[in-house]
C-alpha beads as a LAMMPS data file, in Angstrom:
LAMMPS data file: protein, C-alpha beads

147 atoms
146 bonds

1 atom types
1 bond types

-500.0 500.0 xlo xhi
-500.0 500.0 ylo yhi
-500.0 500.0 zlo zhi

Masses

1 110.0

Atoms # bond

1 1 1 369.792 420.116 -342.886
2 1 1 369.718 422.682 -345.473
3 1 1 373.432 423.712 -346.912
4 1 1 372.362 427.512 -345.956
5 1 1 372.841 426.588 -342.269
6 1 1 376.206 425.246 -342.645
7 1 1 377.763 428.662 -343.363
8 1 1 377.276 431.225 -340.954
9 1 1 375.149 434.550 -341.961
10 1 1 376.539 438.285 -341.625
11 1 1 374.218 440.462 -340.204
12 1 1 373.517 441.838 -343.823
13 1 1 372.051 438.227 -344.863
14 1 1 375.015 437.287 -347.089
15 1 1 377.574 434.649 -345.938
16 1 1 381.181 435.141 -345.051
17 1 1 382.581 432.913 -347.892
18 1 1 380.416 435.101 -350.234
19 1 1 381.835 438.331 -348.985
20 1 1 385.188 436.488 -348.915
21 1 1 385.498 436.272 -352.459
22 1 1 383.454 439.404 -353.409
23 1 1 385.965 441.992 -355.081
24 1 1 387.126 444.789 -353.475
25 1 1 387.532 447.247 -355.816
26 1 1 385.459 447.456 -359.402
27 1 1 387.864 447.781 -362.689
28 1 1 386.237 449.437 -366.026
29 1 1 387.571 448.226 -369.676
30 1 1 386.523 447.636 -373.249
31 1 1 387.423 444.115 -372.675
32 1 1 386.823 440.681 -370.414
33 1 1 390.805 441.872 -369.371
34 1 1 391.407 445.501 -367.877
35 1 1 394.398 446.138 -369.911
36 1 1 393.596 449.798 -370.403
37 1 1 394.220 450.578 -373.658
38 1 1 392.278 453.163 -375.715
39 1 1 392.576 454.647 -378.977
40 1 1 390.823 456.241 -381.404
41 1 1 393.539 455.277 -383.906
42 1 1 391.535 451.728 -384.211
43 1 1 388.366 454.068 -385.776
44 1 1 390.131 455.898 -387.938
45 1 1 392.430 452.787 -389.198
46 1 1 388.320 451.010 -389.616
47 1 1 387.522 454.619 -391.005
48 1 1 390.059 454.883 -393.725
49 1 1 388.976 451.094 -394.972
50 1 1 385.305 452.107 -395.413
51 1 1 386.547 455.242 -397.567
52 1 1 389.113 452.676 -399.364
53 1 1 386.385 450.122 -400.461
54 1 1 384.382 453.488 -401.806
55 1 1 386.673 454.560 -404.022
56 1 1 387.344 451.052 -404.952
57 1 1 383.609 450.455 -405.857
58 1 1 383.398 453.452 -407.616
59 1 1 386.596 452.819 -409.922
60 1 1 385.139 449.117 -410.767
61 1 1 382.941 448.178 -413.125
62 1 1 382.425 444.403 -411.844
63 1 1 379.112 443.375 -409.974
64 1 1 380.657 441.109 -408.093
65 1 1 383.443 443.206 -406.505
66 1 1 381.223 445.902 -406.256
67 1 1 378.914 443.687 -403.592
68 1 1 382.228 442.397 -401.876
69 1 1 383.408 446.401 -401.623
70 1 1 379.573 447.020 -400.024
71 1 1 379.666 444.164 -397.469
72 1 1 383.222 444.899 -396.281
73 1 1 382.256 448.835 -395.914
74 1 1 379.769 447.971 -393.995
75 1 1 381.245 445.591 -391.948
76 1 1 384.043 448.293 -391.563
77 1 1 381.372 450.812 -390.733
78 1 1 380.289 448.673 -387.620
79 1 1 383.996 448.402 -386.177
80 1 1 384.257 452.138 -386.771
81 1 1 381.002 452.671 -384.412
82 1 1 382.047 450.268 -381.935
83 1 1 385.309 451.423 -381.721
84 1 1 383.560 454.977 -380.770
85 1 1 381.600 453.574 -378.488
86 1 1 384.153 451.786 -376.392
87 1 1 386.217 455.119 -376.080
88 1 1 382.722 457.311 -375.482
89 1 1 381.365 454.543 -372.896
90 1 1 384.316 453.177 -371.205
91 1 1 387.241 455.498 -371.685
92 1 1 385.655 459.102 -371.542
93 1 1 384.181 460.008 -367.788
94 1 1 382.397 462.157 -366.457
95 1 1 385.326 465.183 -365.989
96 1 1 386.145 464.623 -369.555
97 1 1 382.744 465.883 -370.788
98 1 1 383.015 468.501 -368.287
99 1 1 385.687 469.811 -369.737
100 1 1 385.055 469.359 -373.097
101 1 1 381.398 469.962 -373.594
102 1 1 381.197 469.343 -377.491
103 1 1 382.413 465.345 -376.712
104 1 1 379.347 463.949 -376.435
105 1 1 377.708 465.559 -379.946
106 1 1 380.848 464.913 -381.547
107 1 1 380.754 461.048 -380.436
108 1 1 376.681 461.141 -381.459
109 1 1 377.443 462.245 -385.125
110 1 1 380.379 459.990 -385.669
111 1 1 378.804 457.418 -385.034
112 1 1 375.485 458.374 -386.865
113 1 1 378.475 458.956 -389.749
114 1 1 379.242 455.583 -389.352
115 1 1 375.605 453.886 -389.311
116 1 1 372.995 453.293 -391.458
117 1 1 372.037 457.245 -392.047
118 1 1 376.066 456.970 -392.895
119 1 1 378.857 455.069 -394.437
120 1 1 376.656 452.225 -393.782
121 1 1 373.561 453.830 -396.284
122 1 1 375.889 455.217 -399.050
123 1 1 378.964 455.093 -401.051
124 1 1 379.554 458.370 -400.954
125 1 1 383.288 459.284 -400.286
126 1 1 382.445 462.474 -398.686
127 1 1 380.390 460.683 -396.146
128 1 1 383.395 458.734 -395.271
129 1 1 385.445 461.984 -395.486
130 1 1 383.474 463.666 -392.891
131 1 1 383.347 460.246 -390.444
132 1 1 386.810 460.567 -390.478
133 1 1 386.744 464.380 -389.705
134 1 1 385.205 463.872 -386.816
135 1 1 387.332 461.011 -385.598
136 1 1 390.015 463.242 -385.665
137 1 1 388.224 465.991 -383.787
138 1 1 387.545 463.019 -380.878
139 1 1 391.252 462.117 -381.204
140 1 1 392.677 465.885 -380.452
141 1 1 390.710 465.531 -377.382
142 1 1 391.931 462.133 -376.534
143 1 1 395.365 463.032 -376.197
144 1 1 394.949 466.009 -374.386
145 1 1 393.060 464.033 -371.634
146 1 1 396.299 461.767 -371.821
147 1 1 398.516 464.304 -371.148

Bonds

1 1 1 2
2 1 2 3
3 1 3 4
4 1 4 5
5 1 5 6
6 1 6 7
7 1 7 8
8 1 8 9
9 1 9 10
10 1 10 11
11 1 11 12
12 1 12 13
13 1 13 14
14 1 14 15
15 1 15 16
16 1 16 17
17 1 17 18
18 1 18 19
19 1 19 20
20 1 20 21
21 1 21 22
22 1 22 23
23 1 23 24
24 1 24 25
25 1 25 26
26 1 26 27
27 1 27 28
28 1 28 29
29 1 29 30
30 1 30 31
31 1 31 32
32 1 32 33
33 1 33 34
34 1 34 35
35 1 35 36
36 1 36 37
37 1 37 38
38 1 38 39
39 1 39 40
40 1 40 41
41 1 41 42
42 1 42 43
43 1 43 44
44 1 44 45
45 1 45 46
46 1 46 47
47 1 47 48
48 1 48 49
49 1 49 50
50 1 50 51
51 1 51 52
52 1 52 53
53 1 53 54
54 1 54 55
55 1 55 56
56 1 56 57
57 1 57 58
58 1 58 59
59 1 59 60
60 1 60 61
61 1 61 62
62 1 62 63
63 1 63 64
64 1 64 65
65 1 65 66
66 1 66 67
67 1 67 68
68 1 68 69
69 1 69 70
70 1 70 71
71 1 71 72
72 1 72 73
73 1 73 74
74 1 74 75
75 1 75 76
76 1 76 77
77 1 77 78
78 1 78 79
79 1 79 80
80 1 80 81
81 1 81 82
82 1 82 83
83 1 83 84
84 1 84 85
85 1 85 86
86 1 86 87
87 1 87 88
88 1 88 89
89 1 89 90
90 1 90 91
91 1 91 92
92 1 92 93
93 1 93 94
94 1 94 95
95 1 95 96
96 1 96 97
97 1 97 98
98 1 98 99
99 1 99 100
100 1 100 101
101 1 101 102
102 1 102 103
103 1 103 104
104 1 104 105
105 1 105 106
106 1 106 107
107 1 107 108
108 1 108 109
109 1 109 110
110 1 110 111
111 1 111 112
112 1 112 113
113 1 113 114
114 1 114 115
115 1 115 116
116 1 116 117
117 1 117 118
118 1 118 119
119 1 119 120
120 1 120 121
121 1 121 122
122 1 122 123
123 1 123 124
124 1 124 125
125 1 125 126
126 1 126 127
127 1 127 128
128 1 128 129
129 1 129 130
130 1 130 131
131 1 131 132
132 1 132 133
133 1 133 134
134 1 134 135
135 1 135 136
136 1 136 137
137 1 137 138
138 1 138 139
139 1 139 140
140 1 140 141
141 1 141 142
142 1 142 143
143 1 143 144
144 1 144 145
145 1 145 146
146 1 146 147
């Protein structure tokens, strides 16, 4: 006897255990764990570590700390755009770019600030000066939707 005759069928094909312990409602987060907690302090904080190991580079004249200041820029440059992405994908919805029609640009050029045409592609401190510009453009916005 097959196991799929031992449970009985719903109408819509599934079985009742299955739609037993099928959720009932669907919950949205930047994690495995809806804890709800968003911030666009976490870019900036990644942010203001890219423009550190800049300046840093620049004001060395070792090879070798030089190529640790690159990697960890870029690394930080990474966090920055995922960081962005969580709060443009997951926190931002739908009345939120409604209401502020210049989000979704503003999110597209941060994070093109942060990537390889970016922070990630130069060491130039103004690069990182303007990334974290526009974080704090996303962030005005942030907390007025949290009001």
């Amino acid at each position: 006897m097959p196991s799929s005759s031992l449970l009985p069928m719903t109408t819509e094909g599934n079985t009742m255990l299955t739609r037993f312990f099928a959720p009932t409602q669907t919950a949205y987060a930047h994690c495995d764990l809806p804890c709800g907690v968003y911030d666009p302090a976490q870019a900036r904080l990644e942010a203001e570590s890219v423009k550190a190991c800049m300046v840093k580079y620049h004001a060395s004249d070792d090879a070798d700390f030089k190529g640790r200041a690159i990697t960890i820029k870029e690394d930080r440059s990474n966090m920055v755009k995922e960081h962005l992405w969580v709060l443009w994908t997951d926190y931002f919805k739908a009345p939120h770019f409604e209401q502020y029609p210049q989000l979704n640009s503003l999110f597209n050029e941060a994070t093109k600030l942060a990537g390889a045409g970016g922070t990630k592609g130069t060491v130039d401190v103004a690069v990182a000066d303007n990334l974290l510009a526009k974080i704090d453009e996303i962030a005005v916005i942030f907390w007025e939707t949290k009001k």
